[in-house]
C-alpha positions in Angstrom: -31.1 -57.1 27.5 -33.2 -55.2 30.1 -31.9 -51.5 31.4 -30.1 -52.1 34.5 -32.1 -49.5 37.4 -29.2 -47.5 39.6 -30.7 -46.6 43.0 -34.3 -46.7 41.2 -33.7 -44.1 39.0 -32.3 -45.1 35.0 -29.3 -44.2 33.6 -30.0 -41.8 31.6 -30.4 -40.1 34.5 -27.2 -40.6 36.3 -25.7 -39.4 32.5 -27.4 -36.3 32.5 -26.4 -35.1 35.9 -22.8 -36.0 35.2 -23.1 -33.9 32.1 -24.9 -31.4 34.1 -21.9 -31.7 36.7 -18.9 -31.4 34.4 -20.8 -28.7 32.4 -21.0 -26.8 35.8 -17.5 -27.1 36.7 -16.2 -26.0 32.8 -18.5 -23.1 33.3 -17.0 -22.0 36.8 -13.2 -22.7 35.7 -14.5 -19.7 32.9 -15.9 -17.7 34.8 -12.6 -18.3 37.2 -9.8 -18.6 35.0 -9.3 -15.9 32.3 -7.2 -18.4 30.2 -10.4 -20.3 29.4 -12.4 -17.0 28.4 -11.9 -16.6 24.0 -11.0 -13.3 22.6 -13.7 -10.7 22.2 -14.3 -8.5 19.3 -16.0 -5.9 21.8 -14.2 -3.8 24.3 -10.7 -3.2 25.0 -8.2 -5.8 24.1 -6.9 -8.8 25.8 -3.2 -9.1 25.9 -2.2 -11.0 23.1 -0.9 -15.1 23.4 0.7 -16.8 21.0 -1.1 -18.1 17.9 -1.2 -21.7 17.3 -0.8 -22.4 13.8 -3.6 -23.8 11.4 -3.9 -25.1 8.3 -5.6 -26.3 5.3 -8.9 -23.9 4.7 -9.5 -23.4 8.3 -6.1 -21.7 8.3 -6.7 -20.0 5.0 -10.2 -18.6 6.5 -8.7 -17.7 9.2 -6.2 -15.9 7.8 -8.5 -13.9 5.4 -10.2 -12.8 8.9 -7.3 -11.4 9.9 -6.2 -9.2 6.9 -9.5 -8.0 6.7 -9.8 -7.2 10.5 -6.0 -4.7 9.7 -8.0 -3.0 6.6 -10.4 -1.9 9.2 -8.5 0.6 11.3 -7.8 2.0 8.5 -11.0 1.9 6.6 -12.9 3.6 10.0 -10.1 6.4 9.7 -11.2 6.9 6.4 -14.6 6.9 6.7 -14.1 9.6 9.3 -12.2 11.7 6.7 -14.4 11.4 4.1 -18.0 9.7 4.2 -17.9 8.3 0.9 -15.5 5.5 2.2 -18.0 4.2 4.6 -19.5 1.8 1.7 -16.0 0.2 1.5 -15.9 -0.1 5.4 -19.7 -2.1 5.2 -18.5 -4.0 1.8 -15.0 -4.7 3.9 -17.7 -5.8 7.1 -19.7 -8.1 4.8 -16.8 -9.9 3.5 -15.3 -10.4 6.9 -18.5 -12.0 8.2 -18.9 -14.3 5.7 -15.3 -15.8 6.8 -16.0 -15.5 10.4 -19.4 -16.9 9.9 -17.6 -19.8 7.9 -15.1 -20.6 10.5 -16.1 -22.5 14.0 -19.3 -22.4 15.7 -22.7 -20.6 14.4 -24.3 -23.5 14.7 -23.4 -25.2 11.1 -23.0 -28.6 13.4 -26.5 -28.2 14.5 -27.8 -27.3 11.5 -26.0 -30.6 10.0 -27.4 -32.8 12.3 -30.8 -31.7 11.7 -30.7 -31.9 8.9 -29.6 -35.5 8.8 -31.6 -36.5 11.6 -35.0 -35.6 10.1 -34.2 -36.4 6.5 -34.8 -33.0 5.0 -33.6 -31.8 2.1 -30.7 -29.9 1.1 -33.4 -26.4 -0.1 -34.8 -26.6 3.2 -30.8 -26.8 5.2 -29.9 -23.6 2.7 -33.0 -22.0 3.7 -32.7 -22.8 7.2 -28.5 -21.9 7.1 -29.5 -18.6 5.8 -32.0 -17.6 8.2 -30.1 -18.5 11.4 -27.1 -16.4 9.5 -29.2 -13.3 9.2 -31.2 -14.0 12.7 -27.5 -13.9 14.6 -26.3 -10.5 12.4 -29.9 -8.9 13.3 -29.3 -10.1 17.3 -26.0 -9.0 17.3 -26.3 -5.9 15.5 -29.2 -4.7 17.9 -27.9 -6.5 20.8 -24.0 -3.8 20.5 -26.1 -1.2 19.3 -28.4 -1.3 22.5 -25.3 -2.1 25.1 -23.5 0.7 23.3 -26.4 3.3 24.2 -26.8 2.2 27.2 -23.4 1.7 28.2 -22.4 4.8 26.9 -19.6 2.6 24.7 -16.7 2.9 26.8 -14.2 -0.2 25.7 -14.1 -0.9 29.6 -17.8 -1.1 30.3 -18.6 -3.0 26.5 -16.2 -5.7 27.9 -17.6 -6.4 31.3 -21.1 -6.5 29.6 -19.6 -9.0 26.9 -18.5 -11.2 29.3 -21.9 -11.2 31.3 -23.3 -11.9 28.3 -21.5 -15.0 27.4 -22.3 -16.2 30.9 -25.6 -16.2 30.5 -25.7 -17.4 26.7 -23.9 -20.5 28.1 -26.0 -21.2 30.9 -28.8 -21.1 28.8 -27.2 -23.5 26.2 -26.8 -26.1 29.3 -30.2 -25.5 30.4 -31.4 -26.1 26.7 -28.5 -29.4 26.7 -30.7 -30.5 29.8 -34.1 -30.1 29.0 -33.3 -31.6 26.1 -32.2 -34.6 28.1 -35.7 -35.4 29.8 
């Protein structure tokens, strides 16, 4: 069956600027409407809404997440007090990453697909898993530590610069979508 040609241009085409469209118009509701914006673990806090509940081991990770994130508080009092407590606030920090890093996002879908796509094998998707895990703690870890000098780390200021800085990561993952595209 031959591709049907819209206006002299193909469809794929048409698809991607739809995409490109709705994409745009998610983005600006964001940027718009706080409701749309997620939680961030930088700056002052939001106000908090209602948890919708979740189960099986999403719920159980996410859970995990959260009893680690109330030993903090007191784990960075601690460490204040008395310096030798600061390994259990980095052993506490490891073991809350590896949940957070287990729950949603962090690329495990592309990684997945990848994988699947080009046949590789499982070594080289554990290889590749573990060095996009320690590429996004080295970004992030230089990327708070740089804002936080330069933004003299004032809750107020470290907020504003997190949300222009998920702004511009998601443009850049629709200009990447796009590209892509052609």
């Amino acid at each position: 069956m031959p591709v049907k040609i819209i206006c002299g241009r193909r469809p794929i085409i048409h698809l991607a600027l739809l995409t490109a469209v709705v994409a745009g118009l998610l983005f600006a509701a964001g940027v718009v409407d706080g409701a749309f914006a997620q939680a961030s673990p930088f700056g002052a806090p939001r106000a908090p809404t209602p948890a919708t509940p979740v189960g099986g081991v999403l719920g159980w990770i996410f859970a995990k997440q959260a009893e680690f994130y109330r030993q903090f508080s007191g784990l960075i009092r601690a460490a204040k007090a008395d310096g030798s407590a600061i390994w259990s606030l980095v052993g506490l920090s490891f073991l809350y990453g590896i949940f957070h890093a287990a729950g949603p996002g962090h690329g495990k879908a592309v990684i997945s697909s990848y994988i699947v796509a080009n046949d590789e094998t499982w070594t080289r998707g554990v290889i590749l898993s573990f060095a996009s895990a320690l590429l996004q703690a080295l970004v992030a870890v230089v990327v708070v530590g740089i804002a936080a000098v330069l933004l003299s780390a004032s809750a107020a200021t470290m907020g504003r610069a997190v949300n222009a800085i998920e702004i511009v990561s998601y443009s850049l993952i629709i200009v990447i979508g796009l590209r892509l595209l052609w």
